[in-house]
N, CA, C and O atoms as a Tinker XYZ file with bonds, in Angstrom:
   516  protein
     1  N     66.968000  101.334000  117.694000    73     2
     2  CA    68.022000  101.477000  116.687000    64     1     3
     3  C     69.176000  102.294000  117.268000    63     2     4     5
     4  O     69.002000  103.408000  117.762000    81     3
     5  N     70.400000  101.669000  117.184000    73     3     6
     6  CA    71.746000  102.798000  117.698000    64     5     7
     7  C     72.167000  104.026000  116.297000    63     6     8     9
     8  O     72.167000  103.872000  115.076000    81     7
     9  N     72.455000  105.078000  117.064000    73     7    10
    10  CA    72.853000  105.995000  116.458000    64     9    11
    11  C     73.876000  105.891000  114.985000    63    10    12    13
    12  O     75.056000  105.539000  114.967000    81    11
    13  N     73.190000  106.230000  114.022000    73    11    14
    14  CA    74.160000  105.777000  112.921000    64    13    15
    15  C     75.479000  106.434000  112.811000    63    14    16    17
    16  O     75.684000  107.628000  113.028000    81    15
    17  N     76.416000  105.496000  112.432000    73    15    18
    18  CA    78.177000  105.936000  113.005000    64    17    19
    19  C     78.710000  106.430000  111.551000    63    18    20    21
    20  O     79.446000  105.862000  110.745000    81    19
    21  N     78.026000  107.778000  111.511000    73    19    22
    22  CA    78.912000  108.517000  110.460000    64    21    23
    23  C     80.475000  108.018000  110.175000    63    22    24    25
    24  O     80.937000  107.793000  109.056000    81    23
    25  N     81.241000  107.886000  111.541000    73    23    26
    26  CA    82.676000  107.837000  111.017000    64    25    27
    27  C     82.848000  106.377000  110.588000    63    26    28    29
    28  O     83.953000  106.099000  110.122000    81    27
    29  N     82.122000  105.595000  110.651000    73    27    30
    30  CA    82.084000  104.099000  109.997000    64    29    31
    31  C     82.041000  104.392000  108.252000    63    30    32    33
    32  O     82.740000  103.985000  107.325000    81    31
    33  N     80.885000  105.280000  108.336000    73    31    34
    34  CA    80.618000  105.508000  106.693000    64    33    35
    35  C     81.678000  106.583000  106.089000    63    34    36    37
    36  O     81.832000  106.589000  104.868000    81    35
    37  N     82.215000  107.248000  106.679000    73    35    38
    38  CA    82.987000  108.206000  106.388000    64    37    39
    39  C     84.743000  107.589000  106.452000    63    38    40    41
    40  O     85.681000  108.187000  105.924000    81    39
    41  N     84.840000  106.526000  107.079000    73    39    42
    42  CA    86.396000  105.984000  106.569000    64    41    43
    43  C     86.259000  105.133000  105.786000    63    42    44    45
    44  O     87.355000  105.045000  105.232000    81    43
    45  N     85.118000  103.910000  105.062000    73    43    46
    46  CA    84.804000  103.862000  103.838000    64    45    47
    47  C     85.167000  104.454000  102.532000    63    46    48    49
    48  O     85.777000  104.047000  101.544000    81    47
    49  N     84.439000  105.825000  102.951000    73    47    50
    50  CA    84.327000  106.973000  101.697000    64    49    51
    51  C     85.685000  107.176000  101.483000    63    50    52    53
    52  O     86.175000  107.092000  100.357000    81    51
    53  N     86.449000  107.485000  102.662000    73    51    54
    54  CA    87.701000  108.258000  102.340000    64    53    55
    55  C     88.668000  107.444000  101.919000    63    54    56    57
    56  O     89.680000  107.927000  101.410000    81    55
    57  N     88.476000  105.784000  102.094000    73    55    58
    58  CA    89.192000  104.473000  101.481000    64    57    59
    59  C     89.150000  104.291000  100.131000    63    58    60    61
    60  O     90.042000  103.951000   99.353000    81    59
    61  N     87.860000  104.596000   99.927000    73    59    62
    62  CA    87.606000  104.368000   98.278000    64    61    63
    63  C     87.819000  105.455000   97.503000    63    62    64    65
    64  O     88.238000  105.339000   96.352000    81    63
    65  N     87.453000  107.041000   98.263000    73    63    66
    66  CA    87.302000  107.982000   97.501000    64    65    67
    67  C     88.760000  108.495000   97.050000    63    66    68    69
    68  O     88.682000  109.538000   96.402000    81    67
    69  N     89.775000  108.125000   97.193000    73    67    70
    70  CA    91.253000  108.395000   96.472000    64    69    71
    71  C     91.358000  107.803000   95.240000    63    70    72    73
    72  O     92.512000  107.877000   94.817000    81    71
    73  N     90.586000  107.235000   94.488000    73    71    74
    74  CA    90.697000  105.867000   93.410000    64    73    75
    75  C     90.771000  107.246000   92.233000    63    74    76    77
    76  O     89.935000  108.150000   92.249000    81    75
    77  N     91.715000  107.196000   91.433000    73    75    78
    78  CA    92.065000  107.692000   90.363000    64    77    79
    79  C     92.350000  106.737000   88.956000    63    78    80    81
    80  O     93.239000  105.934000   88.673000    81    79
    81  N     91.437000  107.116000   88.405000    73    79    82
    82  CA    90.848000  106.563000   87.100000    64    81    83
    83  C     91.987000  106.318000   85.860000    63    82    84    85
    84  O     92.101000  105.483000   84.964000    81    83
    85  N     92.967000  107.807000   86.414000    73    83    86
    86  CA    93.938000  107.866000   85.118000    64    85    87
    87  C     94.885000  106.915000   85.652000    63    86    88    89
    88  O     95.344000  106.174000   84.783000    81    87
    89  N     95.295000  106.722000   86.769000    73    87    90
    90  CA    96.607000  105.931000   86.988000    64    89    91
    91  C     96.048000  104.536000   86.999000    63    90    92    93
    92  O     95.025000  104.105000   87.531000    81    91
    93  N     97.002000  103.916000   86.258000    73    91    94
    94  CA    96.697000  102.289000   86.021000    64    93    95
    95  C     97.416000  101.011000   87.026000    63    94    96    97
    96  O     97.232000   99.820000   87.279000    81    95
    97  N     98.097000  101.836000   87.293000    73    95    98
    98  CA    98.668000  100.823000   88.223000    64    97    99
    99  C     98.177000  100.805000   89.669000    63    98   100   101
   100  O     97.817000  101.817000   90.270000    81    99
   101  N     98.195000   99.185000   90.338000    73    99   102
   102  CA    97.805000   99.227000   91.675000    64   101   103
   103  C     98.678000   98.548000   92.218000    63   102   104   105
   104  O     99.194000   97.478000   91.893000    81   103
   105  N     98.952000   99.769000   93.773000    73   103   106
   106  CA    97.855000  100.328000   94.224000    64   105   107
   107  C     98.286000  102.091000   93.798000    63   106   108   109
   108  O     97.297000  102.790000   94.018000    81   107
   109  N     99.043000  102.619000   93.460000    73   107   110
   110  CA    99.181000  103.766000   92.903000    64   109   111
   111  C     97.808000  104.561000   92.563000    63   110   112   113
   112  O     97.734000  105.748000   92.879000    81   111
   113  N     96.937000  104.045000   92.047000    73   111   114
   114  CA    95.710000  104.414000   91.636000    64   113   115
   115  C     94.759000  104.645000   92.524000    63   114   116   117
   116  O     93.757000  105.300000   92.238000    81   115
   117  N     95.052000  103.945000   94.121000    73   115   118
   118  CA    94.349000  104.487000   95.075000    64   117   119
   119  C     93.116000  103.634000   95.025000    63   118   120   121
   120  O     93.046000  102.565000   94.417000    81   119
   121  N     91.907000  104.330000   95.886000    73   119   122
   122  CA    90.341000  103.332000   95.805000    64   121   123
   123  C     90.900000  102.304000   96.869000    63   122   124   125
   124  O     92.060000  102.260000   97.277000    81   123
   125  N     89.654000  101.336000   97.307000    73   123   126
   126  CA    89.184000  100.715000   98.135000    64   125   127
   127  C     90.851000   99.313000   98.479000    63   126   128   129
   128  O     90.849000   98.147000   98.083000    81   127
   129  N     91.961000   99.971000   99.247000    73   127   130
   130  CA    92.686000   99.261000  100.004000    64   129   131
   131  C     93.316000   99.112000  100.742000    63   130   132   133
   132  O     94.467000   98.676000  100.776000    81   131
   133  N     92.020000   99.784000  102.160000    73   131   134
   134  CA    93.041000   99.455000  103.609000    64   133   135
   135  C     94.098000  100.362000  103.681000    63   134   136   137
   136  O     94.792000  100.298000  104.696000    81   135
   137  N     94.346000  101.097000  102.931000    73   135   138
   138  CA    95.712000  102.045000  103.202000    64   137   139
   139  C     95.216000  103.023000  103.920000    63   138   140   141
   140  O     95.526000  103.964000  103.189000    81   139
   141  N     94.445000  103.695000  105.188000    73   139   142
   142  CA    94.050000  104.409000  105.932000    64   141   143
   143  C     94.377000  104.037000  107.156000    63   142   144   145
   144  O     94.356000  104.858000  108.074000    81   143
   145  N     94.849000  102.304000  107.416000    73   143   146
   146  CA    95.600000  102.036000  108.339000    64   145   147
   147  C     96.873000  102.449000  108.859000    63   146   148   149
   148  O     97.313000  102.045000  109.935000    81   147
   149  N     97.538000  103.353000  108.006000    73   147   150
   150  CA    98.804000  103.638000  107.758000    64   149   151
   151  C     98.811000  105.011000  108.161000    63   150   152   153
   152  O     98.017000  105.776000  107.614000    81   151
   153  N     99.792000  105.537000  109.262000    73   151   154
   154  CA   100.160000  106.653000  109.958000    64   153   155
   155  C     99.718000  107.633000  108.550000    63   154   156   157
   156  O     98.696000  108.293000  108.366000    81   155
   157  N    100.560000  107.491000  107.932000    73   155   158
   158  CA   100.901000  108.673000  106.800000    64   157   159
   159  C     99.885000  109.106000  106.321000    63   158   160   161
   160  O     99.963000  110.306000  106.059000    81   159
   161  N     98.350000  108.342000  105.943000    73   159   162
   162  CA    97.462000  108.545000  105.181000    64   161   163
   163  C     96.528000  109.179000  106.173000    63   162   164   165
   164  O     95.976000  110.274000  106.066000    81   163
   165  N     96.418000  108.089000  107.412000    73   163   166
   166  CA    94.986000  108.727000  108.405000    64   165   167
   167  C     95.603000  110.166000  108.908000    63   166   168   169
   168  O     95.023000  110.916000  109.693000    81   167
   169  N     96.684000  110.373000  108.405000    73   167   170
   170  CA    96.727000  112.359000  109.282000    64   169   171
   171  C     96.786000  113.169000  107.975000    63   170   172   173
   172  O     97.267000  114.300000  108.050000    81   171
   173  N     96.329000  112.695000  106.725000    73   171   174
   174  CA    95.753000  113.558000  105.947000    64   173   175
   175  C     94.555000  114.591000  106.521000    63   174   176   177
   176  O     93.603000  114.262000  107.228000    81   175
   177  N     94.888000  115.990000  105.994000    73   175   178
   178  CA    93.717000  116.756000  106.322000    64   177   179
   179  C     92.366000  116.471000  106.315000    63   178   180   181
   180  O     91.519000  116.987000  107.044000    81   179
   181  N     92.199000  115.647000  105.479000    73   179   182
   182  CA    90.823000  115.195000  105.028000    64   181   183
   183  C     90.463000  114.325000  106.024000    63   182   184   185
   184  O     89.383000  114.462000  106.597000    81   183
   185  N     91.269000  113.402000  106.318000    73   183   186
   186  CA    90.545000  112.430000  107.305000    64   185   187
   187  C     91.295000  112.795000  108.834000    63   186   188   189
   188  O     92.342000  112.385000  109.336000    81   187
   189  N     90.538000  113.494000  109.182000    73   187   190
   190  CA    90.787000  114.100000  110.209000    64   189   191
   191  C     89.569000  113.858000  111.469000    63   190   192   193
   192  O     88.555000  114.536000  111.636000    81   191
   193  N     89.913000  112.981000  112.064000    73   191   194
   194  CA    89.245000  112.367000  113.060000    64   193   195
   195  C     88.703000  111.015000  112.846000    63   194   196   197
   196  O     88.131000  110.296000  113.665000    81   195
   197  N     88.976000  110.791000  111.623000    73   195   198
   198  CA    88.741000  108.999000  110.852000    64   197   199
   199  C     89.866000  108.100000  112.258000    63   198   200   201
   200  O     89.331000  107.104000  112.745000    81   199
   201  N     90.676000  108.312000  112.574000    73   199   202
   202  CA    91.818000  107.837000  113.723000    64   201   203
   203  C     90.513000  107.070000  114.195000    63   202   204   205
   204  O     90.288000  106.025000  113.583000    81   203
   205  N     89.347000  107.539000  115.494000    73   203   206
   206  CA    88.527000  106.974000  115.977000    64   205   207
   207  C     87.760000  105.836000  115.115000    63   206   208   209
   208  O     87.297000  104.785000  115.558000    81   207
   209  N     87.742000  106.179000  114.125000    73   207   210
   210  CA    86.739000  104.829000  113.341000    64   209   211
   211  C     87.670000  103.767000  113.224000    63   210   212   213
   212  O     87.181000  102.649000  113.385000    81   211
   213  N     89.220000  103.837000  112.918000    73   211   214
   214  CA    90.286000  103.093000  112.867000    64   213   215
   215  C     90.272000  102.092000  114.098000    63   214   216   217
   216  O     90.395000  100.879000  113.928000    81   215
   217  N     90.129000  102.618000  115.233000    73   215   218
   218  CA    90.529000  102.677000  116.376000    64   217   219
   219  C     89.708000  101.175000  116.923000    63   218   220   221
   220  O     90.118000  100.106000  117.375000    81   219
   221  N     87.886000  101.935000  116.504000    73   219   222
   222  CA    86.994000  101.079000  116.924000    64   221   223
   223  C     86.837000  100.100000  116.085000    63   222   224   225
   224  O     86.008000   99.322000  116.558000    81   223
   225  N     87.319000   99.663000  114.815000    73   223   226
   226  CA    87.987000   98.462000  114.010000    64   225   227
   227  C     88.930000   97.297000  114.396000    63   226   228   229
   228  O     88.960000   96.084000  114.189000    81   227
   229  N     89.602000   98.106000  114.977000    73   227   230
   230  CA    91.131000   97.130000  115.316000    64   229   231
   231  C     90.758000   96.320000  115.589000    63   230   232   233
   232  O     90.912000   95.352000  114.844000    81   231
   233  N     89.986000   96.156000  116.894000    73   231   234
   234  CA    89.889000   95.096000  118.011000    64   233   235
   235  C     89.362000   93.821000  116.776000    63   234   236   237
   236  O     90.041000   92.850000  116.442000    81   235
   237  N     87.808000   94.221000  116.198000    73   235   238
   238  CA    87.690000   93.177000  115.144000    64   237   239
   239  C     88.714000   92.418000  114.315000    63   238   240   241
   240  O     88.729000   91.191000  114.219000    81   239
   241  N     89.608000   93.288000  113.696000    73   239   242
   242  CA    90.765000   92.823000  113.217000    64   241   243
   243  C     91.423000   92.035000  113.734000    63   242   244   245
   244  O     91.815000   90.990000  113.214000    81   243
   245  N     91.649000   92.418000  114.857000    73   243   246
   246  CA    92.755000   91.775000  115.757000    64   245   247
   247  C     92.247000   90.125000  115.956000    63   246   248   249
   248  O     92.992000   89.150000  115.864000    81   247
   249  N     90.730000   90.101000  116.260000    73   247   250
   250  CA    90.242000   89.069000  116.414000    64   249   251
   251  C     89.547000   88.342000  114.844000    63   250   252   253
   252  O     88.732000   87.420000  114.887000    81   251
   253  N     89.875000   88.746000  113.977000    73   251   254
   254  CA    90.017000   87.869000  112.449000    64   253   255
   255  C     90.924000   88.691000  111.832000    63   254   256   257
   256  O     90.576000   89.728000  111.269000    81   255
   257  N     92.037000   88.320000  111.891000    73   255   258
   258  CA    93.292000   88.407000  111.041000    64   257   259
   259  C     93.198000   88.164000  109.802000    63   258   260   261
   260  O     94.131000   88.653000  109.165000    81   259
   261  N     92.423000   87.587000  109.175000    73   259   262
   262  CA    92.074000   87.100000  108.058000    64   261   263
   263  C     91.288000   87.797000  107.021000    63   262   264   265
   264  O     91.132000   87.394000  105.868000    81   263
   265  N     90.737000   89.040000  107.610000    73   263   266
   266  CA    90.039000   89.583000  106.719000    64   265   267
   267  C     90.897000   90.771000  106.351000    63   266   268   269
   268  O     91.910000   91.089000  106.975000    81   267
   269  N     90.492000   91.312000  105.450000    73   267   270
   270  CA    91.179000   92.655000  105.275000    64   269   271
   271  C     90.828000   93.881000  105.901000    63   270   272   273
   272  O     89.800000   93.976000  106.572000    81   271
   273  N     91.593000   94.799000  105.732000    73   271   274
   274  CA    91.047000   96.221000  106.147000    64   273   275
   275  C     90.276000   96.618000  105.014000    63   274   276   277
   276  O     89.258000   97.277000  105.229000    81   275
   277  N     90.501000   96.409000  104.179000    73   275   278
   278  CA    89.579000   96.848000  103.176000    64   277   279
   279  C     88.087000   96.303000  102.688000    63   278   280   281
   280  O     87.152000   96.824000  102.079000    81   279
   281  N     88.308000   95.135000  103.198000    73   279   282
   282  CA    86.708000   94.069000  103.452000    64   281   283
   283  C     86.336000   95.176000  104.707000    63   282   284   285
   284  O     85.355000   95.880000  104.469000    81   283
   285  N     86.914000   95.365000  105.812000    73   283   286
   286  CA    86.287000   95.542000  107.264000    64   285   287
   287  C     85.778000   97.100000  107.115000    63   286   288   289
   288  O     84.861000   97.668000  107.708000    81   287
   289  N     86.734000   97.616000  106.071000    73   287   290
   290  CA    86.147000   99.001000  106.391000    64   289   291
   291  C     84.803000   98.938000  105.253000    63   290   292   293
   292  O     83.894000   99.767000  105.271000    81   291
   293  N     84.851000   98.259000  104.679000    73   291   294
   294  CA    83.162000   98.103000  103.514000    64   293   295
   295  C     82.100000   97.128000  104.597000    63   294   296   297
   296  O     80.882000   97.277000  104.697000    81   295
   297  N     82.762000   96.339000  105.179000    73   295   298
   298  CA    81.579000   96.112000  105.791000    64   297   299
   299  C     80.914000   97.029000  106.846000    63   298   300   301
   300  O     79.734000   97.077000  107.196000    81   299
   301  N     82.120000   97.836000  107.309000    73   299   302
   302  CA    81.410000   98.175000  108.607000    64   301   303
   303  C     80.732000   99.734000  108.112000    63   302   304   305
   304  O     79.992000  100.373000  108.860000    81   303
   305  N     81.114000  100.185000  106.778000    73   303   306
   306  CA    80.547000  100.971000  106.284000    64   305   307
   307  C     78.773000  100.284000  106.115000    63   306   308   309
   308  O     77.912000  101.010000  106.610000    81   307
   309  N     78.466000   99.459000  105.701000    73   307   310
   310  CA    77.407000   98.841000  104.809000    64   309   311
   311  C     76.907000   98.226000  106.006000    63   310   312   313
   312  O     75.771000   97.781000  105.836000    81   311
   313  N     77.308000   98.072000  107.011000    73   311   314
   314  CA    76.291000   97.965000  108.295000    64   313   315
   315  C     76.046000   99.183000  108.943000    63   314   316   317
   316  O     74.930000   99.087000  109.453000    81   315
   317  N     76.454000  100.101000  109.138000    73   315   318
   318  CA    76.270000  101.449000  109.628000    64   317   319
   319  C     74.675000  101.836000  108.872000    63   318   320   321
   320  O     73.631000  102.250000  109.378000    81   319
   321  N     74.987000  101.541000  107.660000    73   319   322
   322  CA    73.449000  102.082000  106.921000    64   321   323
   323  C     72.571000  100.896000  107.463000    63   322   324   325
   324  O     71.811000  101.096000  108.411000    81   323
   325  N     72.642000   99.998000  107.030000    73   323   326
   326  CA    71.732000   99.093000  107.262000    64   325   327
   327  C     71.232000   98.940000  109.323000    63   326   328   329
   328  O     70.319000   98.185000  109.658000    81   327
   329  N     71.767000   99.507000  110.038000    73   327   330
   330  CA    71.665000   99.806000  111.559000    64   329   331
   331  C     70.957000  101.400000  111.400000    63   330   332   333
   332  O     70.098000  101.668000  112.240000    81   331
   333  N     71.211000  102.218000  110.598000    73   331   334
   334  CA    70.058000  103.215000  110.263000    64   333   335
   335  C     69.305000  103.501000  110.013000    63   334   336   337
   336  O     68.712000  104.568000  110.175000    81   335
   337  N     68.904000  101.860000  109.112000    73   335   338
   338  CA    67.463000  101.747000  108.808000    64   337   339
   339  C     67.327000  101.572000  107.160000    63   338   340   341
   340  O     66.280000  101.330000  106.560000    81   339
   341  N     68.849000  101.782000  106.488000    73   339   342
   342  CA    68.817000  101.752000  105.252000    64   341   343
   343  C     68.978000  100.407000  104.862000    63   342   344   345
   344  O     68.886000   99.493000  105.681000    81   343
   345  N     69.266000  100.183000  103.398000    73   343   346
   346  CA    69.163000   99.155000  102.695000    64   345   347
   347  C     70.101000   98.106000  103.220000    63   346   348   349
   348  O     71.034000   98.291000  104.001000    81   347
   349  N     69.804000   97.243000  102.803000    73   347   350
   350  CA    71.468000   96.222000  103.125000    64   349   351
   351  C     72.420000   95.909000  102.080000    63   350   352   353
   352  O     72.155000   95.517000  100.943000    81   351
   353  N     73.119000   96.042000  102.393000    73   351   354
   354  CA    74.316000   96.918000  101.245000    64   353   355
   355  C     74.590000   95.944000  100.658000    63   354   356   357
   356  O     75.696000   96.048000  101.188000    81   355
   357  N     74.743000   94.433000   99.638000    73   355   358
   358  CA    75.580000   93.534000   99.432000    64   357   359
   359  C     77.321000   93.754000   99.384000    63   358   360   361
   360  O     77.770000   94.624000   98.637000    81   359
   361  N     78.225000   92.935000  100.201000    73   359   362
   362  CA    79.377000   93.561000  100.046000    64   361   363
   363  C     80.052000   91.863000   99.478000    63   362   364   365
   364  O     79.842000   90.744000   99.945000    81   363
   365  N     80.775000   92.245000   98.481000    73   363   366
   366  CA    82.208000   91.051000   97.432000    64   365   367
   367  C     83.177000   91.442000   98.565000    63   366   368   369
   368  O     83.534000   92.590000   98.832000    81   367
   369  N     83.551000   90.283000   99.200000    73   367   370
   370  CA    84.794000   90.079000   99.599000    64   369   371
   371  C     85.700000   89.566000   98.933000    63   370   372   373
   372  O     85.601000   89.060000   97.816000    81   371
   373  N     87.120000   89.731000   99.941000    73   371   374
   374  CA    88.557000   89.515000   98.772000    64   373   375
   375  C     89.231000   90.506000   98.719000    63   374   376   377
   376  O     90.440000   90.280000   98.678000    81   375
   377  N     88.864000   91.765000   98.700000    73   375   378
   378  CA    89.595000   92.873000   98.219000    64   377   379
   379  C     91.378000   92.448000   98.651000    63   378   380   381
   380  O     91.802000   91.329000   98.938000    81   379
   381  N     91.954000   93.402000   98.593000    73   379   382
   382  CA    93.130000   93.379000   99.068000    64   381   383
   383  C     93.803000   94.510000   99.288000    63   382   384   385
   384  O     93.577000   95.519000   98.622000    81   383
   385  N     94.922000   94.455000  100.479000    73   383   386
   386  CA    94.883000   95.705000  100.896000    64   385   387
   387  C     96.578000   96.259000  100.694000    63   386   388   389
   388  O     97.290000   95.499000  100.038000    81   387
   389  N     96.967000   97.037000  101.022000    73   387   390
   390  CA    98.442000   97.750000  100.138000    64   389   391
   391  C     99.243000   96.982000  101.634000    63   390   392   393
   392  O     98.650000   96.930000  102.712000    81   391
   393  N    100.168000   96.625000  101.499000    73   391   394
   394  CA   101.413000   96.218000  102.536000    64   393   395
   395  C    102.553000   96.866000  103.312000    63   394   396   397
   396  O    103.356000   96.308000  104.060000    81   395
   397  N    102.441000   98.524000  102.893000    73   395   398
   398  CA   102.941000   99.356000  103.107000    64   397   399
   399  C    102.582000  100.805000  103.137000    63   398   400   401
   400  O    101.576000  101.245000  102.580000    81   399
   401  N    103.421000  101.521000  103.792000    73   399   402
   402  CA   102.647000  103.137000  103.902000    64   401   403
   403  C    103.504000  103.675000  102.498000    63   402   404   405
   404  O    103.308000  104.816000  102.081000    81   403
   405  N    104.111000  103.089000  102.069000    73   403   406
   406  CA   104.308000  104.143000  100.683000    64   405   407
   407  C    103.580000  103.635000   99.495000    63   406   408   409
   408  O    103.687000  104.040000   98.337000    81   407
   409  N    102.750000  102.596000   99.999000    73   407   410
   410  CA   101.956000  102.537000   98.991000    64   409   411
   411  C    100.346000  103.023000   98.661000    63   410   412   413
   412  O     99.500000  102.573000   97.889000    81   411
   413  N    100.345000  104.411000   99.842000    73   411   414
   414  CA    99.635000  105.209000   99.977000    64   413   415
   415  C     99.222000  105.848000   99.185000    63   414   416   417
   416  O     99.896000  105.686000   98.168000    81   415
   417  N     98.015000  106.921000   98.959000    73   415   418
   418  CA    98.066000  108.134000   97.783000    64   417   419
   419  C     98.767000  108.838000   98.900000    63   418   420   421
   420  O     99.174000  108.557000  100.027000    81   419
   421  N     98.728000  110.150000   97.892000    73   419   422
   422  CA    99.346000  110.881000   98.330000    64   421   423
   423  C     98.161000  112.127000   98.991000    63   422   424   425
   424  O     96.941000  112.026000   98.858000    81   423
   425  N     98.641000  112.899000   99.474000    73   423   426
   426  CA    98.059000  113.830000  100.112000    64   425   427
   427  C     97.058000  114.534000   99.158000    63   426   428   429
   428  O     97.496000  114.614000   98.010000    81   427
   429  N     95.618000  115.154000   99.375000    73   427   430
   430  CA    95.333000  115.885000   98.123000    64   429   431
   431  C     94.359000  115.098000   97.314000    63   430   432   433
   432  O     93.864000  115.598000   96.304000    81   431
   433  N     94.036000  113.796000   97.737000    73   431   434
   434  CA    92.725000  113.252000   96.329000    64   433   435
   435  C     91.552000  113.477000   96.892000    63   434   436   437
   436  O     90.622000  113.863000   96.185000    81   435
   437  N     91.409000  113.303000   98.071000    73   435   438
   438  CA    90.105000  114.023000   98.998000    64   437   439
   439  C     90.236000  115.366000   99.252000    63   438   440   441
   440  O     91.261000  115.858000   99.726000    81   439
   441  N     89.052000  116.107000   98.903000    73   439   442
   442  CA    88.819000  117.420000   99.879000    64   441   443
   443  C     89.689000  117.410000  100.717000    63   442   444   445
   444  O     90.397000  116.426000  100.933000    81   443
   445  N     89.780000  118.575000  101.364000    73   443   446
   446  CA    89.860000  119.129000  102.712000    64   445   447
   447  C     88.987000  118.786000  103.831000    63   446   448   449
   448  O     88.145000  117.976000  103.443000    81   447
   449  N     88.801000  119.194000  105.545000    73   447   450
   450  CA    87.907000  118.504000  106.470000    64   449   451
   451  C     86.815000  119.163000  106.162000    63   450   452   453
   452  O     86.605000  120.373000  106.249000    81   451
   453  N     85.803000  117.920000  105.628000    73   451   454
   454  CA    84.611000  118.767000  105.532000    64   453   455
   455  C     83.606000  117.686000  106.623000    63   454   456   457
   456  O     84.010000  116.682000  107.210000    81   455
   457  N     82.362000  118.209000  106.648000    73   455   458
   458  CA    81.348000  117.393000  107.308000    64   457   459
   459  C     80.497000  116.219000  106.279000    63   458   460   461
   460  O     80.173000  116.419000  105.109000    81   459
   461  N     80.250000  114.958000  107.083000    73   459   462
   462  CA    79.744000  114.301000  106.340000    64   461   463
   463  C     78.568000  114.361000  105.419000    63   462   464   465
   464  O     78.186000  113.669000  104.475000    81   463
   465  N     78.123000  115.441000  106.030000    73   463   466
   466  CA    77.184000  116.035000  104.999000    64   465   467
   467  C     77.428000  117.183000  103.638000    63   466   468   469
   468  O     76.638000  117.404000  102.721000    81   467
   469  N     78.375000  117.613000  103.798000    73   467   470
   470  CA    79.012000  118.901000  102.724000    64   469   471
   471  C     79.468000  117.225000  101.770000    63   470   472   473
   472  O     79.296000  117.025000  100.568000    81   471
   473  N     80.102000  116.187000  102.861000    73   471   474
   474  CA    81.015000  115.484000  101.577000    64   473   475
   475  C     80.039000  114.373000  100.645000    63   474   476   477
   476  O     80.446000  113.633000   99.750000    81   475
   477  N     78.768000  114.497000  101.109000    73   475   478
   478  CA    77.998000  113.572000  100.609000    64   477   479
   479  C     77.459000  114.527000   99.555000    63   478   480   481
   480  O     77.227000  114.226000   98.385000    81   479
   481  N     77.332000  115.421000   99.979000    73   479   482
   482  CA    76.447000  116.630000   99.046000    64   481   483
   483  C     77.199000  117.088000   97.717000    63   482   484   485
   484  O     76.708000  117.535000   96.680000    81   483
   485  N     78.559000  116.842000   98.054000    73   483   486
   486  CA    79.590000  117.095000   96.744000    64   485   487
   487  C     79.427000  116.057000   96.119000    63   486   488   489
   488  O     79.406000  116.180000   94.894000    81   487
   489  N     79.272000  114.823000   96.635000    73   487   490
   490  CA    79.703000  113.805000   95.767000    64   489   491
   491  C     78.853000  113.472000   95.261000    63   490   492   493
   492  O     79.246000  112.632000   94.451000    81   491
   493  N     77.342000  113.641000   95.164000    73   491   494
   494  CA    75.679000  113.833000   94.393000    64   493   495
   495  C     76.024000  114.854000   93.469000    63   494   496   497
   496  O     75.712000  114.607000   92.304000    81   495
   497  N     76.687000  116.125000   93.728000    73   495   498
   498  CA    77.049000  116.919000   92.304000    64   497   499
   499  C     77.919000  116.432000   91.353000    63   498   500   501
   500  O     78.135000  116.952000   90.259000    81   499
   501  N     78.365000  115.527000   91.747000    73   499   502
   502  CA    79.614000  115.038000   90.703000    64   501   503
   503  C     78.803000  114.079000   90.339000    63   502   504   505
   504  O     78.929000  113.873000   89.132000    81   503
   505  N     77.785000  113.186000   90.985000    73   503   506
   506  CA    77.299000  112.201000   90.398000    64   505   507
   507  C     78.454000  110.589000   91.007000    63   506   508   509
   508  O     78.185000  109.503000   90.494000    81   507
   509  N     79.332000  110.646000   91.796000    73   507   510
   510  CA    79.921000  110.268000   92.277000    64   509   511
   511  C     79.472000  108.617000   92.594000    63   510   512   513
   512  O     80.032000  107.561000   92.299000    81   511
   513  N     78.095000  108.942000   93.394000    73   511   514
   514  CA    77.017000  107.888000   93.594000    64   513   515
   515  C     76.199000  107.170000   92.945000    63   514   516
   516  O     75.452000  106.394000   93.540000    81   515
């Protein structure tokens, strides 16, 4: 079994984990769309070293244009577990992803840099999961 790639599961988290409940409009509202591709968002404090998980994506991308960043970063989240030994994740494709960096959140819906373990451990207190 290869080493499970925290930062696979951890630019996932930080894709989806901006999704704000009160704002109705999308993508304003944030959650699961590819906007981590975007200068402005991946040098948020929070995702701070997510760049490398970006990085080791592209090439896939590059070679299916067709999918989204926001499909690629759920899948490659949901194979990371399932290469760990965990469940196999079912993943809905389709999503869709923002077309621009101002259609970013903004700084501030994630924590600060924490470890993938402090951020998993918060998000079981909130019930998050």
């Amino acid at each position: 079994m290869r080493p499970f790639p925290l930062k696979q599961l951890r630019l996932a988290w930080h894709d989806v984990g901006t999704y704000n409940k009160n704002i109705e409009e999308w993508p304003l509202r944030g959650g699961a769309n590819g906007s981590l591709r975007f200068e402005i968002e991946i040098k948020h404090a929070a995702n701070a070293g997510l760049v490398n998980a970006l990085k080791l994506l592209q090439p896939i991308k590059d070679k299916y244009s067709g999918v989204t960043y926001t499909d690629l970063f759920q899948l490659a989240s949901a194979t990371a577990v399932e290469e760990a030994g965990g469940p196999k994740i079912p993943i809905k494709y389709g999503k869709v992803d923002v077309s621009e960096p101002e259609q970013c959140p903004e700084e501030g819906r994630l924590p600060g840099k924490l470890t993938v373990k402090e951020e998993i451990s918060n998000s079981k207190k909130k019930q998050v999961w």
